[in-house]
Backbone as a chain_set.jsonl record, in Angstrom:
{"seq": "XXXXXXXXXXXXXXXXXXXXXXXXXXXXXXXXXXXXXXXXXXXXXXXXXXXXXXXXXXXXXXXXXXXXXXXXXXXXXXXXXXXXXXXXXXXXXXXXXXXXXXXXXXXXXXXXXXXXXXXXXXXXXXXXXXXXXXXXXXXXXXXXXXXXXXXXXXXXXXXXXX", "coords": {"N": [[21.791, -38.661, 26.853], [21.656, -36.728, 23.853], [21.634, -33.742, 22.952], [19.743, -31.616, 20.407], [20.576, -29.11, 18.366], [19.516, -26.817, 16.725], [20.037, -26.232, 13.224], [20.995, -24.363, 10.306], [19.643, -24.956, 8.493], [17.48, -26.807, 9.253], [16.637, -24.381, 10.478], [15.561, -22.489, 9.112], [14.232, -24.643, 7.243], [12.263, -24.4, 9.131], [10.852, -21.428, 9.594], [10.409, -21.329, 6.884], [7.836, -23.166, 6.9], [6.31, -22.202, 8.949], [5.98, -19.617, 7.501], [4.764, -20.921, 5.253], [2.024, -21.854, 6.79], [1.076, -19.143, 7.863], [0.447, -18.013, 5.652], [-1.4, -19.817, 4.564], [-3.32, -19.441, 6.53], [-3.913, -16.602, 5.43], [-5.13, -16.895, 3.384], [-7.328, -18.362, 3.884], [-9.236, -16.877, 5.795], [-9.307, -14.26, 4.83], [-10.108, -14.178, 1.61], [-10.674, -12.805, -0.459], [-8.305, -11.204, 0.12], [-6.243, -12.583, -0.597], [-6.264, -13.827, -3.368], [-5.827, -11.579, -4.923], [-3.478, -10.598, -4.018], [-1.616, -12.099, -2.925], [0.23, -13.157, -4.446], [2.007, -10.984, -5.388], [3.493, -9.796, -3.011], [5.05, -11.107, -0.052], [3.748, -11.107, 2.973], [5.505, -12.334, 5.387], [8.338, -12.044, 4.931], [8.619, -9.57, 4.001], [11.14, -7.589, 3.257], [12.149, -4.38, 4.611], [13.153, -1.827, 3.156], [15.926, 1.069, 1.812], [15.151, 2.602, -0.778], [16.237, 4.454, -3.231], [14.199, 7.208, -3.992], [13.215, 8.409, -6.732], [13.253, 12.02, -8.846], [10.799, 12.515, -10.11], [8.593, 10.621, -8.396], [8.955, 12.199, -6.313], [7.616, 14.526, -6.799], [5.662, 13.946, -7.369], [4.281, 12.887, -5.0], [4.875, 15.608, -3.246], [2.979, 16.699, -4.662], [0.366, 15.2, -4.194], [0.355, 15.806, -1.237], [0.004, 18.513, -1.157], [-2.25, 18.839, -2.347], [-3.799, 17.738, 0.267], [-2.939, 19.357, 2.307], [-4.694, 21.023, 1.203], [-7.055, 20.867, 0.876], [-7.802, 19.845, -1.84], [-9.789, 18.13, -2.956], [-11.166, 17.461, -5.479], [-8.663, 17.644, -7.21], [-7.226, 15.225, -5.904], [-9.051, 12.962, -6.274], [-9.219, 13.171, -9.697], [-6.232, 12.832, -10.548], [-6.473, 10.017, -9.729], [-5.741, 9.553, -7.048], [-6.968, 8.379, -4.378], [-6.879, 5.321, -4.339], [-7.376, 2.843, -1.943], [-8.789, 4.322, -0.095], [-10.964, 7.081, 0.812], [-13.019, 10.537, -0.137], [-14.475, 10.941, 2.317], [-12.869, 9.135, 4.185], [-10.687, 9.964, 4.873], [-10.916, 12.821, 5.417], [-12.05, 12.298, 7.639], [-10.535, 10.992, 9.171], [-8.694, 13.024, 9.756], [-9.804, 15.087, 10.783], [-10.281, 13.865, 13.57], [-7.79, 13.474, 13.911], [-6.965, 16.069, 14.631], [-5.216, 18.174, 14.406], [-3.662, 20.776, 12.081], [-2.47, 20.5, 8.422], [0.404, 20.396, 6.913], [2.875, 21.546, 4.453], [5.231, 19.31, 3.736], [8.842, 19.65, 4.969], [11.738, 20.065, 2.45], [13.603, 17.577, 2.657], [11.708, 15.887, 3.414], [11.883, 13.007, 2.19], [13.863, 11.547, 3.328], [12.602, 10.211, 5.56], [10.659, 8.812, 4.73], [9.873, 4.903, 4.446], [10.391, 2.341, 2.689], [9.075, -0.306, 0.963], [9.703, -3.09, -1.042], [8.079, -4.569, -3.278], [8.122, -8.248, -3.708], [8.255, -9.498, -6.412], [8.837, -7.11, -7.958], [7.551, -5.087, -8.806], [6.269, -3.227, -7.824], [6.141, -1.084, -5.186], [5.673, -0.238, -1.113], [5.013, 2.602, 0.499], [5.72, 4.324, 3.515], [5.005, 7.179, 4.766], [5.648, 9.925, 6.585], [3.453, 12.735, 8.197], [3.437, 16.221, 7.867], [2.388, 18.647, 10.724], [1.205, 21.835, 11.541], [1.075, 22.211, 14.422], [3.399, 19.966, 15.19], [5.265, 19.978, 13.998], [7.04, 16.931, 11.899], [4.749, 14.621, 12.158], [2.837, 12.083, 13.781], [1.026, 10.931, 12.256], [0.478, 9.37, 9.398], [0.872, 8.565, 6.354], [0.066, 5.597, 3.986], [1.328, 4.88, 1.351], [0.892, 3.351, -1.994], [2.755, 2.264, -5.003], [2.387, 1.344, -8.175], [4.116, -0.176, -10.294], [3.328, 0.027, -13.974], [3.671, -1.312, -16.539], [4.432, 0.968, -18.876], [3.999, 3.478, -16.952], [4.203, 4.242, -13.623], [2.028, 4.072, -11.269], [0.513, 6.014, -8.477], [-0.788, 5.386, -5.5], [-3.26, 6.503, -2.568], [-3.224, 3.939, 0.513], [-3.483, 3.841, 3.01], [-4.225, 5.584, 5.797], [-3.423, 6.733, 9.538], [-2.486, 6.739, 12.563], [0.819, 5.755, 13.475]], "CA": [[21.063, -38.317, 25.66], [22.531, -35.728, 22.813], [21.124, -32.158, 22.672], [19.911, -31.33, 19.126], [20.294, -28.244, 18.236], [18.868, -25.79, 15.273], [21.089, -25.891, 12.155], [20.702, -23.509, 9.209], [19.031, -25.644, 7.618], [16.235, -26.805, 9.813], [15.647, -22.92, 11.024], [14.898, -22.391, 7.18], [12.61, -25.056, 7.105], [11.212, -23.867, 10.073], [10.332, -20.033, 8.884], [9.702, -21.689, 5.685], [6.915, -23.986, 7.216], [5.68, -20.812, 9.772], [5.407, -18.841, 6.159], [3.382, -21.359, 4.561], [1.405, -21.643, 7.32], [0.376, -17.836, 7.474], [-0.307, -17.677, 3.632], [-2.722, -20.695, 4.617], [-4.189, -18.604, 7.569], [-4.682, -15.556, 4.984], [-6.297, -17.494, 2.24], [-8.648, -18.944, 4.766], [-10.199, -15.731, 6.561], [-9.239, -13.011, 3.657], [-9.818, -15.053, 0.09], [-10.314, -11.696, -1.538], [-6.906, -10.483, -0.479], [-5.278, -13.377, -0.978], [-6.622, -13.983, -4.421], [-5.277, -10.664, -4.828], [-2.135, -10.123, -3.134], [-0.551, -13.438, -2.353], [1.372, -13.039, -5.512], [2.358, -9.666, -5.09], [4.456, -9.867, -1.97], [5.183, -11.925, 0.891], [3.932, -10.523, 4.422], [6.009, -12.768, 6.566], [9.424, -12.042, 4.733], [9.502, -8.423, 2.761], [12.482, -6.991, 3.524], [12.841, -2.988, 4.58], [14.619, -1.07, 2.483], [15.752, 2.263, 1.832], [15.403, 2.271, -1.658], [15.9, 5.872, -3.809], [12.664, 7.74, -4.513], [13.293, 9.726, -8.048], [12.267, 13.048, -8.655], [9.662, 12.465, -10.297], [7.723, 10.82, -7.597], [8.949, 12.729, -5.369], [7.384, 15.772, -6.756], [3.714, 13.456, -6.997], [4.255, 12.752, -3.193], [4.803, 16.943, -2.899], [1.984, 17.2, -5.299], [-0.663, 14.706, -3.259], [0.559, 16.68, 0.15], [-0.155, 20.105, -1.23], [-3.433, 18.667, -2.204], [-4.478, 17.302, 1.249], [-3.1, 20.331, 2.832], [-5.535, 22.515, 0.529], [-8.529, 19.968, 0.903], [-8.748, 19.651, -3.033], [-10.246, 16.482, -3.159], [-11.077, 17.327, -6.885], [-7.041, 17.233, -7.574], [-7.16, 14.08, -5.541], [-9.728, 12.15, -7.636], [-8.605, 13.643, -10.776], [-5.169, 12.089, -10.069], [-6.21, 8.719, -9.476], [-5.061, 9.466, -5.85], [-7.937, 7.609, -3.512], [-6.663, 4.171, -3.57], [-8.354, 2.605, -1.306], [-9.598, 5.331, 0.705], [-12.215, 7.669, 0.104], [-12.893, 11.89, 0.868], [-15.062, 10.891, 4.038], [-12.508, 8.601, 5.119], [-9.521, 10.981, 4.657], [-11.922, 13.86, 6.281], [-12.854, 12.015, 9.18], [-9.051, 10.805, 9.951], [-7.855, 14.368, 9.928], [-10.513, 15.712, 11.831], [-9.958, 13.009, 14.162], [-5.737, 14.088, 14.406], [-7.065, 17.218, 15.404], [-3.74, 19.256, 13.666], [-3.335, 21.519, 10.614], [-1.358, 19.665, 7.997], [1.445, 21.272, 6.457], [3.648, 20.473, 3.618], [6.712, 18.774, 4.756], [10.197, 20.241, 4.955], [12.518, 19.502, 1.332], [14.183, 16.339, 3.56], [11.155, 14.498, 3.847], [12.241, 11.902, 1.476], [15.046, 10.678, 4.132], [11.609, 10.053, 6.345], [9.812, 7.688, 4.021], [10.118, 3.951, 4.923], [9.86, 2.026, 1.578], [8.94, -1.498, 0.975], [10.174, -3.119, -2.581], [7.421, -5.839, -3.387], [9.043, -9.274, -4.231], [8.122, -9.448, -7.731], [9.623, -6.021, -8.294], [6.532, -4.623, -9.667], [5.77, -1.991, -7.093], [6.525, -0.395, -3.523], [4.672, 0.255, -0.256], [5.054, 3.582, 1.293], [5.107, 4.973, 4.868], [5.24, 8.854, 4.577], [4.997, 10.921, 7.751], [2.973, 13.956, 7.909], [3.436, 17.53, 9.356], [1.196, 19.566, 11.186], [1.44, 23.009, 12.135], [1.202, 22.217, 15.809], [3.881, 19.245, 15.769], [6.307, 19.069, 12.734], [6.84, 15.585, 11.831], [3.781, 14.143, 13.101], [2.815, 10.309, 13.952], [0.504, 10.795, 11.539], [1.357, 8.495, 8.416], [0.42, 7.969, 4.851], [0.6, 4.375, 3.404], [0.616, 5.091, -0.256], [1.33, 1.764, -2.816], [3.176, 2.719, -6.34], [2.443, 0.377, -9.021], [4.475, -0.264, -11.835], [2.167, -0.402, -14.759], [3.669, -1.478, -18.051], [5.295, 2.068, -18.738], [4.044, 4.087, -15.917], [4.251, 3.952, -12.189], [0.764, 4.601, -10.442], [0.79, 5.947, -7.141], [-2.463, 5.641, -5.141], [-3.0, 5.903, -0.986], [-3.887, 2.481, 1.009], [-3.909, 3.979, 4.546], [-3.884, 7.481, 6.612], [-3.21, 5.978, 10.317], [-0.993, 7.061, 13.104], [1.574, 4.856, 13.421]], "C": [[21.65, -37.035, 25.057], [21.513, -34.915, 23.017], [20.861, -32.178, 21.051], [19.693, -29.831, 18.981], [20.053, -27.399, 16.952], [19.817, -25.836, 14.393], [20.112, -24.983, 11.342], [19.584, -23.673, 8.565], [17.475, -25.689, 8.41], [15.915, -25.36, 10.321], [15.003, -22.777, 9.988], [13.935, -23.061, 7.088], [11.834, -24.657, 7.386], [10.163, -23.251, 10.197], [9.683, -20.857, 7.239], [7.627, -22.821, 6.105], [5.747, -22.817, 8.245], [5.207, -20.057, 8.147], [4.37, -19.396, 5.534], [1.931, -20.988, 5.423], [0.224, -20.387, 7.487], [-0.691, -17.377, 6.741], [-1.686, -18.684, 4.175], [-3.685, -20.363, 4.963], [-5.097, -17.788, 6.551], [-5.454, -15.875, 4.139], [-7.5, -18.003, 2.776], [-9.937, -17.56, 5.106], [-10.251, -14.217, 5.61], [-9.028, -13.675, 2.503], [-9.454, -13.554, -0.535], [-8.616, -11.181, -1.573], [-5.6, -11.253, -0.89], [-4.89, -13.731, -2.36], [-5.692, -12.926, -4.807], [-3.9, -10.0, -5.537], [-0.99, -11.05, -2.69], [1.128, -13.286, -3.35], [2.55, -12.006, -5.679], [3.628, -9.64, -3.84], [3.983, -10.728, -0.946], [4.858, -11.23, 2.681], [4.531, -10.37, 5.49], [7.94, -11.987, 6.232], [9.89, -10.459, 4.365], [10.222, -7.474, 4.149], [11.965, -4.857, 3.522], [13.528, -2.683, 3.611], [14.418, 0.523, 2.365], [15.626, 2.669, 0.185], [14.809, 4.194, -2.521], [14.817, 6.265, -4.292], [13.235, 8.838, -5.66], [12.631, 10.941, -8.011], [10.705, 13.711, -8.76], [8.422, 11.809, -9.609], [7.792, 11.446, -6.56], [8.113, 14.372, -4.919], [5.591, 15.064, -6.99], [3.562, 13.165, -5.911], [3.509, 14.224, -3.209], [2.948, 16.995, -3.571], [-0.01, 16.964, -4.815], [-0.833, 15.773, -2.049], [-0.175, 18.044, 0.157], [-1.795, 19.595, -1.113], [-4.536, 18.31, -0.661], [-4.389, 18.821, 2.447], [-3.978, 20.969, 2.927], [-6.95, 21.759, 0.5], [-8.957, 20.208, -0.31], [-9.073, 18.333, -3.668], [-10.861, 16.757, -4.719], [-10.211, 16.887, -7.189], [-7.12, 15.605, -7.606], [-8.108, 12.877, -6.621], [-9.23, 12.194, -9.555], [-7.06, 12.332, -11.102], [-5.392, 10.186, -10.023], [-5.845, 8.267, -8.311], [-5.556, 8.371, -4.973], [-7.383, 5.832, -3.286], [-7.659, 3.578, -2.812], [-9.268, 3.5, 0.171], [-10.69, 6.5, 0.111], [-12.311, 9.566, 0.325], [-13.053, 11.43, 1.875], [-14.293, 10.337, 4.563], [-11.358, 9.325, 5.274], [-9.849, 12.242, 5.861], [-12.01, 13.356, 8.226], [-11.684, 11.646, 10.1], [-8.437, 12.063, 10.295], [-8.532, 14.853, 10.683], [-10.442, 14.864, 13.374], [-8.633, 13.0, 15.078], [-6.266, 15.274, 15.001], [-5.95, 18.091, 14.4], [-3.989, 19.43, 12.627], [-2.247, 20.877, 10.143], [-1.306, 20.784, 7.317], [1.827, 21.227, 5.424], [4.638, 20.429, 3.967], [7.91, 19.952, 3.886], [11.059, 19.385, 2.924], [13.288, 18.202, 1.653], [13.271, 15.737, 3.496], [11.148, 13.217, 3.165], [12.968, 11.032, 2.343], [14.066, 10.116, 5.147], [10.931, 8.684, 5.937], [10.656, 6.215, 4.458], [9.392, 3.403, 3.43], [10.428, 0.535, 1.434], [8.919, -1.684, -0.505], [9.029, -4.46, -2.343], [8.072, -7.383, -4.012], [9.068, -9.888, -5.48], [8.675, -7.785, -8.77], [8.662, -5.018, -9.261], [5.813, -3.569, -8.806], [6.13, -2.073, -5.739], [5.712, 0.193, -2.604], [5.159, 1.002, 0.38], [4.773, 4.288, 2.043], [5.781, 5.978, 4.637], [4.544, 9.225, 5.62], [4.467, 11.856, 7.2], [3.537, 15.04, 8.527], [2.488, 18.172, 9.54], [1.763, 20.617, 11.392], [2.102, 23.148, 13.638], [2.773, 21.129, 16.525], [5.03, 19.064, 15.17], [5.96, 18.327, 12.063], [5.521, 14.939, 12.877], [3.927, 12.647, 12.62], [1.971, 9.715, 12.864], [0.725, 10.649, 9.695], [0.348, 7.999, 7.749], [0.93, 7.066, 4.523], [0.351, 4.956, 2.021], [1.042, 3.25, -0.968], [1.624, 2.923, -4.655], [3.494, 1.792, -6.843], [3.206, 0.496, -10.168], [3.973, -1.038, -13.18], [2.662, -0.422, -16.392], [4.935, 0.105, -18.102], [5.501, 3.091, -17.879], [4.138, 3.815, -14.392], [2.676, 4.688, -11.697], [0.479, 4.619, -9.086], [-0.832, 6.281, -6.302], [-2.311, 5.119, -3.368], [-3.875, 4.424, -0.878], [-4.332, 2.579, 2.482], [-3.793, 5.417, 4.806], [-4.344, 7.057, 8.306], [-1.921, 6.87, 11.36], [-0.25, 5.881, 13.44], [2.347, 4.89, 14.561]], "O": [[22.157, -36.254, 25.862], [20.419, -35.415, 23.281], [21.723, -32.733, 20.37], [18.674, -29.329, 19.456], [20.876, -27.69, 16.083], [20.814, -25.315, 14.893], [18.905, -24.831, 11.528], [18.756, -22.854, 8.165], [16.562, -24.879, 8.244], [14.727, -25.206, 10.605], [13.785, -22.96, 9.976], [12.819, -22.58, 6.893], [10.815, -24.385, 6.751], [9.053, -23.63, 10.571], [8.544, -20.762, 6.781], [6.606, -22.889, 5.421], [4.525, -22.792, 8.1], [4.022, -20.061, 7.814], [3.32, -18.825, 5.239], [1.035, -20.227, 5.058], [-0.995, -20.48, 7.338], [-1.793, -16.836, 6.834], [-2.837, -18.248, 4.151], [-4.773, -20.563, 4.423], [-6.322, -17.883, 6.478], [-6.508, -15.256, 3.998], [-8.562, -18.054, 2.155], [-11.101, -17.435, 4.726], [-11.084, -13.32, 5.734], [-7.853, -13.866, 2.189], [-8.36, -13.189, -0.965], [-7.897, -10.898, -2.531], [-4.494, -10.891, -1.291], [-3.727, -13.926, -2.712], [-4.575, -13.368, -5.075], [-3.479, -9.432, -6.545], [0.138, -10.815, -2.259], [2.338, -13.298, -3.124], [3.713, -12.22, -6.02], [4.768, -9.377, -4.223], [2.81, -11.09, -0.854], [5.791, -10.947, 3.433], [4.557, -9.445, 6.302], [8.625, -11.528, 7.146], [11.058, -10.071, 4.383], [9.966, -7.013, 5.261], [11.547, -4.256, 2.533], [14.517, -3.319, 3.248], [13.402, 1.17, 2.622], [16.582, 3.434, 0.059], [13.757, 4.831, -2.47], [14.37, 5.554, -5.192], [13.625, 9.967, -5.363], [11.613, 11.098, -7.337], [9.96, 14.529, -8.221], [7.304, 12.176, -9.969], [6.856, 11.407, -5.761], [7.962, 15.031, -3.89], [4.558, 15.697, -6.77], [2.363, 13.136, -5.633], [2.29, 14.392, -3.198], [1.957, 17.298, -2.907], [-1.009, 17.677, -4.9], [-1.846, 16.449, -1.872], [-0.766, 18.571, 1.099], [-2.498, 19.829, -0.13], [-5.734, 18.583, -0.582], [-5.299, 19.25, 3.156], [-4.387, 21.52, 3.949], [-7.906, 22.34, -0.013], [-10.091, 20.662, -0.459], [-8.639, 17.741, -4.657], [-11.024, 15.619, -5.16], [-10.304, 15.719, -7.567], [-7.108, 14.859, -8.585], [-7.666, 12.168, -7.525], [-9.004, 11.261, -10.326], [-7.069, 11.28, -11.742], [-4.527, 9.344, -10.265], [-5.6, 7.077, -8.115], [-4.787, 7.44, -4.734], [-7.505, 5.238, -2.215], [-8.834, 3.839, -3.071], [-10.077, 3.168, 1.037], [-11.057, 6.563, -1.062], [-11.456, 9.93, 1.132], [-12.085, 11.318, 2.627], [-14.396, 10.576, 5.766], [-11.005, 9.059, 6.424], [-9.198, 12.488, 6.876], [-12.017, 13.853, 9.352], [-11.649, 11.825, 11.318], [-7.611, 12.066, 11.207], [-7.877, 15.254, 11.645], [-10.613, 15.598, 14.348], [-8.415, 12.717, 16.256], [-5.857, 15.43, 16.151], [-6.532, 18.688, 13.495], [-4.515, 18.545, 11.953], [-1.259, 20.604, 10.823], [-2.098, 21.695, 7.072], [0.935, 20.617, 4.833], [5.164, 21.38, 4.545], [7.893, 20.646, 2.87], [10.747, 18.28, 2.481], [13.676, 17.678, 0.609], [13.612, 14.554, 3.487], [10.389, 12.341, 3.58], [12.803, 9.818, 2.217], [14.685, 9.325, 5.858], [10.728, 7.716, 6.67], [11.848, 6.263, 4.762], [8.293, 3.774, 3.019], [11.577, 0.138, 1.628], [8.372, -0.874, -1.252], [9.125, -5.219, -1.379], [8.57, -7.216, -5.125], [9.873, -10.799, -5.675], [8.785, -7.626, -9.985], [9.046, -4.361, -10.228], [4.743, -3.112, -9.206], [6.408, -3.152, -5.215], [4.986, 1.106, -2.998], [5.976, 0.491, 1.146], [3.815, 5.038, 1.855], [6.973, 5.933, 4.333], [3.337, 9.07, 5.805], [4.67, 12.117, 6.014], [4.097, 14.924, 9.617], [1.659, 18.367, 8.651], [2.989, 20.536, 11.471], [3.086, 23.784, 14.016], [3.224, 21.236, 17.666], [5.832, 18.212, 15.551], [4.894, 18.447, 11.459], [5.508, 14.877, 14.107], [4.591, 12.113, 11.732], [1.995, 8.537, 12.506], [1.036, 11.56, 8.927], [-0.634, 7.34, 8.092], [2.161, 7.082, 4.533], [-0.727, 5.434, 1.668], [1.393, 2.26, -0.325], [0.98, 3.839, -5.168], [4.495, 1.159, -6.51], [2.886, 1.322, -11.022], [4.11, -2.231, -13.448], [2.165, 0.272, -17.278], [5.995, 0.188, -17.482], [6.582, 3.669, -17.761], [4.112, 2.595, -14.23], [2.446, 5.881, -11.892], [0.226, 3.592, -8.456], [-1.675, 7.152, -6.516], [-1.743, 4.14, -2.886], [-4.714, 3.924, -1.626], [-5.135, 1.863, 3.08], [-3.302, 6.251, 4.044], [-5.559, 7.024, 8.496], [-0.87, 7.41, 11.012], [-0.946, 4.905, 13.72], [3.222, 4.043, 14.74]]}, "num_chains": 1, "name": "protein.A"}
């Protein structure tokens, strides 16, 4: 009897048939985020990348940071910052880390881990933190930056150690 083994082709199906699958899963047990988000990017497939952060968000990153440093959750609202998080839940994660946050070193751009969405309409961003006590800490901001017609809108989604 012959061996069959995996071509190109059928792995592709394969992942392609595992992907549907997934999407099926998430529409089942999360409608809302599927409704959503389905469109938006792909969970099973998006690609890493390192993809250049301009100056100009780089200085609304700095500009969030300073704010969380300085606990001005006015700024933060003001801004549009909150996303899906809230003060209390921001509050209660940091108190939680235990550590004095900092503002990062002029490098921390080479840190960020940035996800290009597959419609090319916005990017998900993992940004370490620093503390006083640790540097670079484990402790990691998801932000999401939408591209909105003419502007880009950058708003957190997580605060998590990673």
């Amino acid at each position: 009897m012959q061996q069959r083994y995996p071509t190109k082709q059928s792995t592709a199906h394969l992942e392609q048939q595992k992907t549907q699958k997934l999407k099926a899963r998430i529409a089942r047990f999360f409608p809302f985020f599927h409704s959503c988000y389905a469109g938006d990017f792909d969970l099973h497939t998006r690609e890493q990348t390192k993809m250049k952060i301009d100056k100009s968000l780089k200085l609304e990153i700095i500009d969030l940071f300073t704010a969380l440093v300085n606990g001005d959750f006015d700024k933060i609202s003001a801004e549009n910052w909150f996303g899906k998080l809230n003060k209390n839940d921001i509050e209660a994660r940091l108190s939680e880390y235990g550590n004095t946050l900092v503002l990062p070193p002029a490098s921390f751009v080479e840190k960020i881990d940035s996800y290009e969405y597959n419609d090319g309409f916005g990017l998900a961003l993992d940004v370490p933190l620093w503390t006083e006590e640790e540097g670079m800490s484990d402790l990691t901001l998801s932000l999401e930056l939408i591209y909105d017609g003419t502007k880009a809108k950058l708003q957190m989604t997580d605060l998590r150690v990673l």
